[in-house]
C-alpha positions as a Python dict, from the first residue, in 0.01 Angstrom:
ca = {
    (1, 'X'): (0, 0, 0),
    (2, 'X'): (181, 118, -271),
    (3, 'X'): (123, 494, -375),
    (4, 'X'): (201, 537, -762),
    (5, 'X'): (363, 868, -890),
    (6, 'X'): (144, 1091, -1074),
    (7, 'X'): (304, 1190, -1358),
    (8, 'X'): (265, 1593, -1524),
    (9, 'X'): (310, 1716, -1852),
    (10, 'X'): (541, 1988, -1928),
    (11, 'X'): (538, 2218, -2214),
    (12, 'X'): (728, 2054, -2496),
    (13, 'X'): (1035, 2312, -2653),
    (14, 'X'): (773, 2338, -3031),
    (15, 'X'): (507, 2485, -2775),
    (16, 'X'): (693, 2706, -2582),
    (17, 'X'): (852, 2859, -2934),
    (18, 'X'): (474, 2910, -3025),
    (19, 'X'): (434, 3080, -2722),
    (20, 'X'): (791, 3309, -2752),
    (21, 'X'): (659, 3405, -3074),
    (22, 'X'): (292, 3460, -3016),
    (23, 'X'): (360, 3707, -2762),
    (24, 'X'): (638, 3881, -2998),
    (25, 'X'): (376, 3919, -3255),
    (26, 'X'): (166, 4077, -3029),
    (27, 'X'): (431, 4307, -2836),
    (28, 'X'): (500, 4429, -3213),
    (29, 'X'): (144, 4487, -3296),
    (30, 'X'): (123, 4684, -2964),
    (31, 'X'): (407, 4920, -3101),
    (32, 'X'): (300, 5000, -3461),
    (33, 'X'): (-81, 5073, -3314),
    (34, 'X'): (131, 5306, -3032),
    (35, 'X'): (391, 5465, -3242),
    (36, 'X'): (81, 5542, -3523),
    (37, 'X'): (-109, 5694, -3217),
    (38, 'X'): (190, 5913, -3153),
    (39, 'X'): (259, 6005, -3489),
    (40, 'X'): (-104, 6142, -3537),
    (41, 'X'): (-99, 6320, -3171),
    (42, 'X'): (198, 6510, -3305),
    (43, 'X'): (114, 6562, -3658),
    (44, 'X'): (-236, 6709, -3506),
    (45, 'X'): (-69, 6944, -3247),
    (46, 'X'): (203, 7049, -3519),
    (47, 'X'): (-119, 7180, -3750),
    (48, 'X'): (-303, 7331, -3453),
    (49, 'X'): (24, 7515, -3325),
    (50, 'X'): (63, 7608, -3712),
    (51, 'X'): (-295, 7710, -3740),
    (52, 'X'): (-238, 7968, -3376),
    (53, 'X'): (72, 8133, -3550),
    (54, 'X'): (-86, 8204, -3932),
    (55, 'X'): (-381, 8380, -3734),
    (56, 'X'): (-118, 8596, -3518),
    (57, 'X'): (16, 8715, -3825),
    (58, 'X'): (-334, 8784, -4024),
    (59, 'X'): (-372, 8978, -3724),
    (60, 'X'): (-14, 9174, -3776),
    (61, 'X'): (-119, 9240, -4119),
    (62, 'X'): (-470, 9341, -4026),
    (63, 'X'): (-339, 9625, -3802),
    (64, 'X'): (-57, 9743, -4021),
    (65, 'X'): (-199, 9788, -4360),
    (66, 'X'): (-225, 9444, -4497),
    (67, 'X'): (193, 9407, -4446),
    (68, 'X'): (261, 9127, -4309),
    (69, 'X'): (574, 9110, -4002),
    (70, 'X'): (935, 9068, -4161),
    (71, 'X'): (967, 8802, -3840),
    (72, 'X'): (695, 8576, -3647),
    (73, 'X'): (846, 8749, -3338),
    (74, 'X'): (671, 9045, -3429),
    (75, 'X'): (408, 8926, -3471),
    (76, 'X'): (420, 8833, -3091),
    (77, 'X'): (568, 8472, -3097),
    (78, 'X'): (812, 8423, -2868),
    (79, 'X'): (1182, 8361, -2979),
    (80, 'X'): (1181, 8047, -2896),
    (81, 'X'): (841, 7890, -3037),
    (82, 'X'): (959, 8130, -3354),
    (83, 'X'): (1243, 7968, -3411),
    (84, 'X'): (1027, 7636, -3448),
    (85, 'X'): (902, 7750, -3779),
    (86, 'X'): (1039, 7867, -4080),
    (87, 'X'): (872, 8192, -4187),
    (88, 'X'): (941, 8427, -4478),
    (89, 'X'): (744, 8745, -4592),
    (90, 'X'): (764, 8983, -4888),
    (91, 'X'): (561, 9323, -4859),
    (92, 'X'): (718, 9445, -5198),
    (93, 'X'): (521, 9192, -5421),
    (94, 'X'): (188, 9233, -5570),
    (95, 'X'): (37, 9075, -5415),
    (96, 'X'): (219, 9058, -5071),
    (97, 'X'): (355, 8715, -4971),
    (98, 'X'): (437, 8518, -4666),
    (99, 'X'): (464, 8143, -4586),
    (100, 'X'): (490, 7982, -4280),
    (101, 'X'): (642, 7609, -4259),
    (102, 'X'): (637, 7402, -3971),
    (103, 'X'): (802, 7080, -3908),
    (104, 'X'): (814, 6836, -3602),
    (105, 'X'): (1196, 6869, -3513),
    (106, 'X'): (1391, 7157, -3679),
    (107, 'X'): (1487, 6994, -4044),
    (108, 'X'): (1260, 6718, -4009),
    (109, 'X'): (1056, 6539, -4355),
    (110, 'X'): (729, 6609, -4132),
    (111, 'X'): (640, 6936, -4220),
    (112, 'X'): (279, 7116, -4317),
    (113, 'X'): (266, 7488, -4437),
    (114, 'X'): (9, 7793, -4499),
    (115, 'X'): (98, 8071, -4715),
    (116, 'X'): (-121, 8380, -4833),
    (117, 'X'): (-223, 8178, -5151),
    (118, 'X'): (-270, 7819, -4957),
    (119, 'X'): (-458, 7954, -4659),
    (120, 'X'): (-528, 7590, -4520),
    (121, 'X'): (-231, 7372, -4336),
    (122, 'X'): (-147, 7192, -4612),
    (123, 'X'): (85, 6891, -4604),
    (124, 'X'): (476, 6987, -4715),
    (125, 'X'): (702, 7244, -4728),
    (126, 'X'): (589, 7605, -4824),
    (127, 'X'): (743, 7666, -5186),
    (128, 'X'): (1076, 7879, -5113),
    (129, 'X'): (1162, 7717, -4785),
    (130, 'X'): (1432, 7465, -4738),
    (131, 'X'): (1320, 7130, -4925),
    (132, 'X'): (1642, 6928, -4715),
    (133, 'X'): (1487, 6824, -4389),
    (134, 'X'): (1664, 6576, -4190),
    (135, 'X'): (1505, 6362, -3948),
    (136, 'X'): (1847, 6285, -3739),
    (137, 'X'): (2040, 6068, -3741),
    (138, 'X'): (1810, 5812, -3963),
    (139, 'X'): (2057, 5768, -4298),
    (140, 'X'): (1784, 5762, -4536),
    (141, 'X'): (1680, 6153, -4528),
    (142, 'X'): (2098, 6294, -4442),
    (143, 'X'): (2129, 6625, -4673),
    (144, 'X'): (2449, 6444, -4794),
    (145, 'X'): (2471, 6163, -5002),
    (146, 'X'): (2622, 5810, -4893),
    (147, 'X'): (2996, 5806, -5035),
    (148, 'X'): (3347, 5680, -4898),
    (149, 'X'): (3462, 6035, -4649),
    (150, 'X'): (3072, 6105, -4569),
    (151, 'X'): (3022, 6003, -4165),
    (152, 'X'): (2690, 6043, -3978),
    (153, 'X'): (2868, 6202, -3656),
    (154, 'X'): (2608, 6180, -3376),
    (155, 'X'): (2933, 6346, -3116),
    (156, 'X'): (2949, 6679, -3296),
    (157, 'X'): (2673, 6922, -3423),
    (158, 'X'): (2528, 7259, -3399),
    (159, 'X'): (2202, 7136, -3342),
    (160, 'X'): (1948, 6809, -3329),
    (161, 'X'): (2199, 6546, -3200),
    (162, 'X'): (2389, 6500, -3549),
    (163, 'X'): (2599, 6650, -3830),
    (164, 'X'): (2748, 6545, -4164),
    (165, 'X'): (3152, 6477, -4163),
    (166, 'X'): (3376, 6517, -4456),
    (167, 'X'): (3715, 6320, -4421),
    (168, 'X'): (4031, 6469, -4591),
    (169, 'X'): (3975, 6390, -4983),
    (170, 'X'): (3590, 6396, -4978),
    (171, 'X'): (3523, 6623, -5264),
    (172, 'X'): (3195, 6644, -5542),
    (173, 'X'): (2976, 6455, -5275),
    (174, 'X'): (2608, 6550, -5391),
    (175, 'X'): (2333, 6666, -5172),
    (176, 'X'): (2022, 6461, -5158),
    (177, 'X'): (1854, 6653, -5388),
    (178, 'X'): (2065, 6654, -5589),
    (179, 'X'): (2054, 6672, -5927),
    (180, 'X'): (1766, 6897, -5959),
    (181, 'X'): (1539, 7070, -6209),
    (182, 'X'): (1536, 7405, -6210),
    (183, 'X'): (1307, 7682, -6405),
    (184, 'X'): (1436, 7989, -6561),
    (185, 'X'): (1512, 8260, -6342),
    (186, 'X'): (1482, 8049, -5982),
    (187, 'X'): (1714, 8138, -5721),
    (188, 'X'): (1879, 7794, -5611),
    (189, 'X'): (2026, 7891, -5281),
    (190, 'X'): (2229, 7685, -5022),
    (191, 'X'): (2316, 7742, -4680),
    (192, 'X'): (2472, 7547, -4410),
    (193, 'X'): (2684, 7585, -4092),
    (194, 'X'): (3067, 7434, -4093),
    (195, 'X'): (3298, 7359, -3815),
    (196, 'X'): (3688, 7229, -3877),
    (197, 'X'): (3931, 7090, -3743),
    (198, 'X'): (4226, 7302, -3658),
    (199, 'X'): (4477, 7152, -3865),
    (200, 'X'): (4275, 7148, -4164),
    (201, 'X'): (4413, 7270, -4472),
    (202, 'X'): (4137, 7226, -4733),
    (203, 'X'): (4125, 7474, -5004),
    (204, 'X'): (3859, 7679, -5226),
    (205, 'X'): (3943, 7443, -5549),
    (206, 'X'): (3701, 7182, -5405),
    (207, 'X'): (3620, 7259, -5055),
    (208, 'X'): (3312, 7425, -5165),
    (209, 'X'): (2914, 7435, -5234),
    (210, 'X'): (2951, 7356, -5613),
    (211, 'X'): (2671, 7415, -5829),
    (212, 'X'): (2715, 7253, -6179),
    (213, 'X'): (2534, 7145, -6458),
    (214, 'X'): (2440, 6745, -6534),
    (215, 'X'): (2527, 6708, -6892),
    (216, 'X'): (2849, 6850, -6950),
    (217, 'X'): (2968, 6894, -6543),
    (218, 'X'): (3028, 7256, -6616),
    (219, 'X'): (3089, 7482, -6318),
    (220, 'X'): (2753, 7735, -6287),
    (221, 'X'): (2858, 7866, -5973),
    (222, 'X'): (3089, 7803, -5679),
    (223, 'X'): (3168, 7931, -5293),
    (224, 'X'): (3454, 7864, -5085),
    (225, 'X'): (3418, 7778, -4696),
    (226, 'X'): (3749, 8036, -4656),
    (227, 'X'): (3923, 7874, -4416),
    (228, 'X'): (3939, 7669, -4092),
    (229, 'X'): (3674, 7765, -3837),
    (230, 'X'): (3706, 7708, -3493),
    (231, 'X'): (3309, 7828, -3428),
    (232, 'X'): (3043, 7700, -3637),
    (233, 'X'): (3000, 7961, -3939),
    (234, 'X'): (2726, 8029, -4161),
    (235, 'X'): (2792, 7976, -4555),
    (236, 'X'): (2572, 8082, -4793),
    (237, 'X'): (2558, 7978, -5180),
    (238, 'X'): (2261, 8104, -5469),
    (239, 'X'): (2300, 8035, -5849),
    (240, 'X'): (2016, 8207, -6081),
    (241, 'X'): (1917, 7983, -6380),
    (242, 'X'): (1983, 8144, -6683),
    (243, 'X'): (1818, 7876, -6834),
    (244, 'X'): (1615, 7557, -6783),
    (245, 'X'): (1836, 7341, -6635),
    (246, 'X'): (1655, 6953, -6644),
    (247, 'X'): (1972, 6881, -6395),
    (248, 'X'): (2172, 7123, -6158),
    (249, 'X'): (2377, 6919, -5964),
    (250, 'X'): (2489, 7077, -5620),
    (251, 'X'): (2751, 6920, -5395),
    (252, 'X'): (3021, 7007, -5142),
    (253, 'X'): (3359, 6879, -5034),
    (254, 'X'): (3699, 6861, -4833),
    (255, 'X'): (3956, 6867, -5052),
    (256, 'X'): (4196, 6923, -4731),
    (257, 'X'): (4522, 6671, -4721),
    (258, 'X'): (4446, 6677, -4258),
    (259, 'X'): (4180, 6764, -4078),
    (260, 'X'): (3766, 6676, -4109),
    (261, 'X'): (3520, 6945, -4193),
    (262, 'X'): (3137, 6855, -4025),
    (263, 'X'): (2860, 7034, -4219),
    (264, 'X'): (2496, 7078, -3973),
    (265, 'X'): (2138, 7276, -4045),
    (266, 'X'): (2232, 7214, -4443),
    (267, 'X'): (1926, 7416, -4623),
    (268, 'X'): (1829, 7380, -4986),
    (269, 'X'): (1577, 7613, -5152),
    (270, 'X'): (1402, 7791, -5484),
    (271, 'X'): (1241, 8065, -5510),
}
């Protein structure tokens, strides 16, 4: 007796691509819902953690005469959840001031606030503190604008994983906030850490923070990085407004002929 084959029927290639990219579609969907989860979990504990400190220092002023601490250490925050937050204070004013700003990796564009006139967390940055978070290395929020000489170096920085590098020539590259509006009698100040090469040569002509005005380019104000630095060094820049400027442009350079210059922890602020 003859026993006939029985014949099976495999999955044709138009099926199986269904398949591939039904389950794709779903691994993605299983990522968004996850990451959203995550973002939320953090966002929550960032105001909770934020909510802990403001009442630690309501309870500093409380026992000192309504001044409030000159740092969140003391207050009694440990250095090193202090240095999580930025925090500034001003027991000369009438009324007194302080602001607390806390973000979810140091220079990051998450970032809620509570101040003695916004007693709430509030979503943002407190007014006065530095409006140039970074969320490193991502391109979109770098403190430098995208130009030829401007490098995303993820191998050198002072802190976070990433710094901004300026090759030989890079001069007038704007921040990213750059140009900005400013009110009469706001302090525009800039601040950021540098590191050099050895061999480089750059000068104060245009290896500077620059602070100039939109219309005309005029130079407002200006401050050298004084040399090569072997260390990363703090430079500080403020301009006033004498008047209203509807565009202060602010950029920095490397007018060197050899060696890069790598800028980290760039801070922009008005108060």
């Amino acid at each position: 007796m003859k026993r006939w084959a029985k014949q099976t029927k495999g999955f044709t290639i138009v099926e199986l691509l269904i398949v591939v990219v039904v389950i794709a579609i779903l691994a993605a969907v299983t990522i968004v819902a996850y990451t959203g989860i995550r973002d939320r979990a953090e966002a929550n504990s960032l105001q909770s953690n934020l909510a802990q400190v403001n009442k630690k220092v309501l309870a500093y002023a409380a026992l000192n005469s309504d001044n409030y601490p000159a740092t969140l250490v003391d207050a009694g925050i440990a250095s090193g959840e202090a240095a999580k937050y930025e925090y500034s204070s001003d027991n000369s004013a009438n009324p007194k001031t302080y602001a607390i700003t806390a973000s979810k990796t140091p220079g990051s564009t998450t970032s809620y606030y509570v101040s003695n006139s916004q007693a709430n967390v509030t979503s943002g940055i407190a007014p006065g503190h530095n409006t140039m978070g970074w969320n490193k290395p991502e391109v979109a929020t770098a403190p430098v604008q995208a130009a030829s000489g401007v490098t995303i170096d993820t191998g050198v920085f002072r802190t976070s994983g990433a710094s901004i590098r300026l090759s030989p020539g890079a001069t007038g590259r704007p921040l990213r906030s750059s140009p900005l509006t400013v009110e009469v009698g706001k302090v525009v100040t800039v601040s950021l850490w540098i590191l050099t090469d050895a061999s480089w040569d750059g000068s104060a002509n245009n290896s500077k923070i620059r602070f100039g005005g939109v219309s005309d380019g005029s130079l407002l104000a200006a401050c050298g990085y004084n040399g090569a630095k072997a260390t990363w060094t703090l430079v500080t820049c403020s301009r006033t407004a004498t008047a209203a400027y509807p565009g202060m442009t602010i950029s920095v350079g490397n007018d060197g002929s050899t060696g890069n210059i790598w800028l980290d922890d760039i801070s922009l602020s008005i108060r």
